[in-house]
MDTraj code that builds the backbone (N, CA, C; nanometers):
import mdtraj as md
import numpy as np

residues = "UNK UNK UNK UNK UNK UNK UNK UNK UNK UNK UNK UNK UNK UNK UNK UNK UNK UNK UNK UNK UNK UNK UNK UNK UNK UNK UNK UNK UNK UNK UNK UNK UNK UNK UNK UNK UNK UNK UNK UNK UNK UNK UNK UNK UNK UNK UNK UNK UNK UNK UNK UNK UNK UNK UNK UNK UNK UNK UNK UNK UNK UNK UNK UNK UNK UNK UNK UNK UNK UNK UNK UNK UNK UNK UNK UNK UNK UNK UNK UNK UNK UNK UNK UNK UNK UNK UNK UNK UNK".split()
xyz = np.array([
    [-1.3901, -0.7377, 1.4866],
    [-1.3625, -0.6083, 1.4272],
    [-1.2249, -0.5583, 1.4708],
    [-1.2062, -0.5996, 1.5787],
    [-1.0689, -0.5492, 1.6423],
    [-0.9364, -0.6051, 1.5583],
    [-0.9692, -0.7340, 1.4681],
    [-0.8696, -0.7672, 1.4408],
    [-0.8725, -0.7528, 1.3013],
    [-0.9723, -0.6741, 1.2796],
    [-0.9639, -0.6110, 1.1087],
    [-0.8601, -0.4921, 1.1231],
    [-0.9023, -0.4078, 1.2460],
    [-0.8535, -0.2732, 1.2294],
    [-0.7028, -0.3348, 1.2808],
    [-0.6433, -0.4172, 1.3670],
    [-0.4985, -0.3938, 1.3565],
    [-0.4245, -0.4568, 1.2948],
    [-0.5033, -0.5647, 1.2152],
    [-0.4582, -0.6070, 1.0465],
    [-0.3719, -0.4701, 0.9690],
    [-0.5329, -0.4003, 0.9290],
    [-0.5204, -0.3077, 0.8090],
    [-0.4210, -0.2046, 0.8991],
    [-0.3800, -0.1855, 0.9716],
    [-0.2925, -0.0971, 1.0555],
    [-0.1826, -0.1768, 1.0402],
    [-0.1557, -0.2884, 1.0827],
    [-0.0230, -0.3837, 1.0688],
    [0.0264, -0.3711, 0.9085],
    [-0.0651, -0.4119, 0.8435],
    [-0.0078, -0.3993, 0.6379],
    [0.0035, -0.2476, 0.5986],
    [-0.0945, -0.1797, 0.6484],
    [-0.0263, -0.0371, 0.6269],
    [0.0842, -0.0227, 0.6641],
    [0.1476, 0.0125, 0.7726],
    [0.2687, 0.0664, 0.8503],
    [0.3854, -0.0750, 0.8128],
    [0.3428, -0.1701, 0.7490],
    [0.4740, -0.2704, 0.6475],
    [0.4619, -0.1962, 0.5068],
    [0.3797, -0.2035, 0.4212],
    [0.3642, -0.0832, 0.2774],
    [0.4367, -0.0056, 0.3622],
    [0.4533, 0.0828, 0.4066],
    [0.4907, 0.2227, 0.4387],
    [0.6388, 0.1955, 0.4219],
    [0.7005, 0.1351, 0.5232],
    [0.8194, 0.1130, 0.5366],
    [0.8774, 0.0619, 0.3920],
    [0.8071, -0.0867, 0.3743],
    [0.8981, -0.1481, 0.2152],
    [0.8959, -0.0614, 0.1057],
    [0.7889, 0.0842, 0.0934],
    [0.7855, 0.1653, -0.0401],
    [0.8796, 0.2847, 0.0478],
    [0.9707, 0.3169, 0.1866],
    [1.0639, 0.3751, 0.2301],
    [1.1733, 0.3047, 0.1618],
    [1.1686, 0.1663, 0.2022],
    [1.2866, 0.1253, 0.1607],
    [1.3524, 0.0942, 0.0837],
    [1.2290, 0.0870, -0.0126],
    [1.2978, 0.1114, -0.1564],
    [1.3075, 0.2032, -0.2149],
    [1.2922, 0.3591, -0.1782],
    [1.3036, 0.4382, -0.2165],
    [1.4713, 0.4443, -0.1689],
    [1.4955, 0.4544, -0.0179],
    [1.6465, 0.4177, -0.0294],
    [1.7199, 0.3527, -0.1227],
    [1.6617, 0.2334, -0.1182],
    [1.7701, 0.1155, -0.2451],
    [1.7668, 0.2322, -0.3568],
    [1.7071, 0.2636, -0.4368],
    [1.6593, 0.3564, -0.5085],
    [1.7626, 0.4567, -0.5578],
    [1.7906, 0.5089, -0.4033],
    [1.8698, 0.6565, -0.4070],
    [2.0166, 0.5903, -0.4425],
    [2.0290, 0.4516, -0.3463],
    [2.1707, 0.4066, -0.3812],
    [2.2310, 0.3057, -0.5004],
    [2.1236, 0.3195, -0.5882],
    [2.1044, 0.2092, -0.7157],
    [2.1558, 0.0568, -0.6544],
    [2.0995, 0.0032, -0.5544],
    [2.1040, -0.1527, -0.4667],
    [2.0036, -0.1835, -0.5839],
    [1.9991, -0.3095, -0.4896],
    [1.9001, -0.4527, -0.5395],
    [1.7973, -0.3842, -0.5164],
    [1.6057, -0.3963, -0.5456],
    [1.5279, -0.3088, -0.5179],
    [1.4109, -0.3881, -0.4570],
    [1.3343, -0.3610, -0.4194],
    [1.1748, -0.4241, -0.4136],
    [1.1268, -0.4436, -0.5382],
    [1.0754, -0.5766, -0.5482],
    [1.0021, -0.5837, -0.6997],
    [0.8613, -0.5217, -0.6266],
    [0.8058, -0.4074, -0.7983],
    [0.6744, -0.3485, -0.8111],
    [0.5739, -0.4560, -0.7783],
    [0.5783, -0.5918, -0.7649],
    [0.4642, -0.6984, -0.7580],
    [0.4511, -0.6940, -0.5919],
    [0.5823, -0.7091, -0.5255],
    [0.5634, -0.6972, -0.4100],
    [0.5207, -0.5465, -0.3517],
    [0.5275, -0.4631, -0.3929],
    [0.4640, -0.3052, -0.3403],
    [0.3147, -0.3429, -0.3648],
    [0.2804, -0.3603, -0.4900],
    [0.1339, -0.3626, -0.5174],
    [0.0773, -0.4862, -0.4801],
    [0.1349, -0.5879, -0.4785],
    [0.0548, -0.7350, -0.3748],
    [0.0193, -0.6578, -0.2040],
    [0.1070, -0.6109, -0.1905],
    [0.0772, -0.5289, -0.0277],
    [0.0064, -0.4573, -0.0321],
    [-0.0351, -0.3610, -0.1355],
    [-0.1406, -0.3099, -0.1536],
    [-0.2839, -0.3243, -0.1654],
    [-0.2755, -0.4618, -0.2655],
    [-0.3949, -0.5355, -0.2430],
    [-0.4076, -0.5978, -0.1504],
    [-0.3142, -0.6202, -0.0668],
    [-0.3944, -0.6751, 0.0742],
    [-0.4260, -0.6260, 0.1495],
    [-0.4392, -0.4443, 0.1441],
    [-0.4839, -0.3752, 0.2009],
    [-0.4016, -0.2633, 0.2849],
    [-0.2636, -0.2996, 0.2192],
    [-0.1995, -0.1532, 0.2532],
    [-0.2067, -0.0622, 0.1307],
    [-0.2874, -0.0556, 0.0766],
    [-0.3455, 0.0763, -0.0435],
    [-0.3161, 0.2189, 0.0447],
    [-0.3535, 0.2744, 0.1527],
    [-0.3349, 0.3894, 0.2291],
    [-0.1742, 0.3808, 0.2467],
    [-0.0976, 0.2853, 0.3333],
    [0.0151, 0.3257, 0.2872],
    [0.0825, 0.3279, 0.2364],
    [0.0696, 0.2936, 0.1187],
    [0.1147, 0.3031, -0.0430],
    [0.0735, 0.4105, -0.0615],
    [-0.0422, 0.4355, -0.0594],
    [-0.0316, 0.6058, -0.1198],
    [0.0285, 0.7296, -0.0611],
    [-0.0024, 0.6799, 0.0780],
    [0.1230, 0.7992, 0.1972],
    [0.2326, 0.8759, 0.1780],
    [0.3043, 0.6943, 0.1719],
    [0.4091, 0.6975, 0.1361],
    [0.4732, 0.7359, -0.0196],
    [0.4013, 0.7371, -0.0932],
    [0.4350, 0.7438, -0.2192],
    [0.4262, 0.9444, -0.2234],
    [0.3589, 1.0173, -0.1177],
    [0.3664, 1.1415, -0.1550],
    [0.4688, 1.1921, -0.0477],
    [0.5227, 1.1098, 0.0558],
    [0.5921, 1.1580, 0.1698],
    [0.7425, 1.0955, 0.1134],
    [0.8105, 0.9856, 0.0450],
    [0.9201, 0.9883, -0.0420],
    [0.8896, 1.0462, -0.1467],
    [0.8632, 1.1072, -0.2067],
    [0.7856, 1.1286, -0.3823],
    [0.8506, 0.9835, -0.4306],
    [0.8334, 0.8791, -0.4111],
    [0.8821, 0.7358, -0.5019],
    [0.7486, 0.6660, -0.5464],
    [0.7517, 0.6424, -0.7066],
    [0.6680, 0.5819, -0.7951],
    [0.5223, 0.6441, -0.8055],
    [0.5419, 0.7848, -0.8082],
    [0.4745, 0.8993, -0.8446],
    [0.4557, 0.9425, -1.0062],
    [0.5375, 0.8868, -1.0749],
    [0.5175, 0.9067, -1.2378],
    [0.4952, 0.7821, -1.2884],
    [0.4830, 0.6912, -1.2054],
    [0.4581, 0.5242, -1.2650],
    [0.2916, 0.5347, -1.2837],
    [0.2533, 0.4929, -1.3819],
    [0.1205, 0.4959, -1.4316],
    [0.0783, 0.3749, -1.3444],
    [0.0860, 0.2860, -1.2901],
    [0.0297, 0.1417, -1.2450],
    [0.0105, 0.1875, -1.1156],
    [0.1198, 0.3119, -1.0235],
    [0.1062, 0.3283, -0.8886],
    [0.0497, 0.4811, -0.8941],
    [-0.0321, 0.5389, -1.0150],
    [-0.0169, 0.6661, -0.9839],
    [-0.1850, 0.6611, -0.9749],
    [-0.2322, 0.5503, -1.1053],
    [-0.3742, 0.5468, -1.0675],
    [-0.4012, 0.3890, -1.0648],
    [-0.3221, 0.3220, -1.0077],
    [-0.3813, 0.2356, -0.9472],
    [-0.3898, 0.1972, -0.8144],
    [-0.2980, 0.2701, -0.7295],
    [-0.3196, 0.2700, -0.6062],
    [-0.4137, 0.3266, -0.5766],
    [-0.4809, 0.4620, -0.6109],
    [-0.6333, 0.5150, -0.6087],
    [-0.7791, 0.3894, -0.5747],
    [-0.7148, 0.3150, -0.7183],
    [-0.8105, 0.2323, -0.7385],
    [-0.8161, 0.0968, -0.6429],
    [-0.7187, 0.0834, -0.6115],
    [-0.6811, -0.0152, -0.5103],
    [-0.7498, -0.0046, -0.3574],
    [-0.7335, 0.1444, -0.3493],
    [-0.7685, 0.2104, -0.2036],
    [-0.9187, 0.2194, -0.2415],
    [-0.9876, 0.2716, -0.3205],
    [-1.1121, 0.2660, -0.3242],
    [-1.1353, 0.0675, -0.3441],
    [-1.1136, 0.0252, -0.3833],
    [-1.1811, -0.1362, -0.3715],
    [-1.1505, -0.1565, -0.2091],
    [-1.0271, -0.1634, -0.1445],
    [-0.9619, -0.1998, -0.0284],
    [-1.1043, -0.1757, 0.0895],
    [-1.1876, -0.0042, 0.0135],
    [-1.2406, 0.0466, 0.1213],
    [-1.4210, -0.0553, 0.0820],
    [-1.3857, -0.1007, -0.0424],
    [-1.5299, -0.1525, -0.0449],
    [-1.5189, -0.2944, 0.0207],
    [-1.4090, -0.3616, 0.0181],
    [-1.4000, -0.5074, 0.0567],
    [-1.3988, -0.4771, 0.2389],
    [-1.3850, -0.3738, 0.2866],
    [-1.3996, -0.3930, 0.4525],
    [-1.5247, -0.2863, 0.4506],
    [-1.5505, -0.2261, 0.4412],
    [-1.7019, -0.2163, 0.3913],
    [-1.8086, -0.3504, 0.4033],
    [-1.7943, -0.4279, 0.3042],
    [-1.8316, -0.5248, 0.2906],
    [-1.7974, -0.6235, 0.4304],
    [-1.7360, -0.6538, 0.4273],
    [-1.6911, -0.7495, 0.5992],
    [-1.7137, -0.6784, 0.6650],
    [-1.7567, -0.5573, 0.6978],
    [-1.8042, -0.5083, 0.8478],
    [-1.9544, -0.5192, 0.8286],
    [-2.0297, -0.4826, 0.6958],
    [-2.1761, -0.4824, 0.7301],
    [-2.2142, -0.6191, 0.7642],
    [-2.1402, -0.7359, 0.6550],
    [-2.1519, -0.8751, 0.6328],
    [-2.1252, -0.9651, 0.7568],
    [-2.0478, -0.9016, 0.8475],
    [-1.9708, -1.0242, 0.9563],
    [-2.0210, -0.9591, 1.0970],
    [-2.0104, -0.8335, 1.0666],
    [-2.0229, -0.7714, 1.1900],
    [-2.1663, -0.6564, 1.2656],
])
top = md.Topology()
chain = top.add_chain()
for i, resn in enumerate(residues, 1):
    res = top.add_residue(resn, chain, resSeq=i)
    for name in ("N", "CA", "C"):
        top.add_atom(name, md.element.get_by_symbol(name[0]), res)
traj = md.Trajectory(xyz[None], top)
């Protein structure tokens, strides 16, 4: 269990930062994060900080794919460790 929770703590606090840092690239029209890589991190279970972050930069707040699918992401995220804690543990 210990190494679920500093998993999902480790991919959160990386989401957090790469949807920071592209909000920078962003501000300075750079090269950017591709949307596959924000939302692949998401599905692996940084859904929480994808959504954090998405209200603490306001970045990809009018994007329909991150506005309700990170919702949806975070609710599955919470059923799949859900699931591995009743199942494993």
């Amino acid at each position: 269990m210990t190494y679920l929770l500093v998993y999902l703590f480790v991919i959160n606090v990386i989401t957090f930062i790469y949807m920071g840092i592209d909000k920078r690239k962003a501000k300075k029209h750079t090269f950017r994060i591709p949307e596959k890589v924000l939302l692949s991190l998401s599905f692996l279970g940084g859904s929480l900080g994808t959504l954090i972050a998405m209200f603490c930069f306001h970045h990809k707040t009018q994007k329909a794919v991150f506005k309700y699918g990170v919702p949806i992401l975070l609710i599955t995220n919470f059923f799949m460790i859900f699931y591995i804690l009743t199942r494993y543990y």
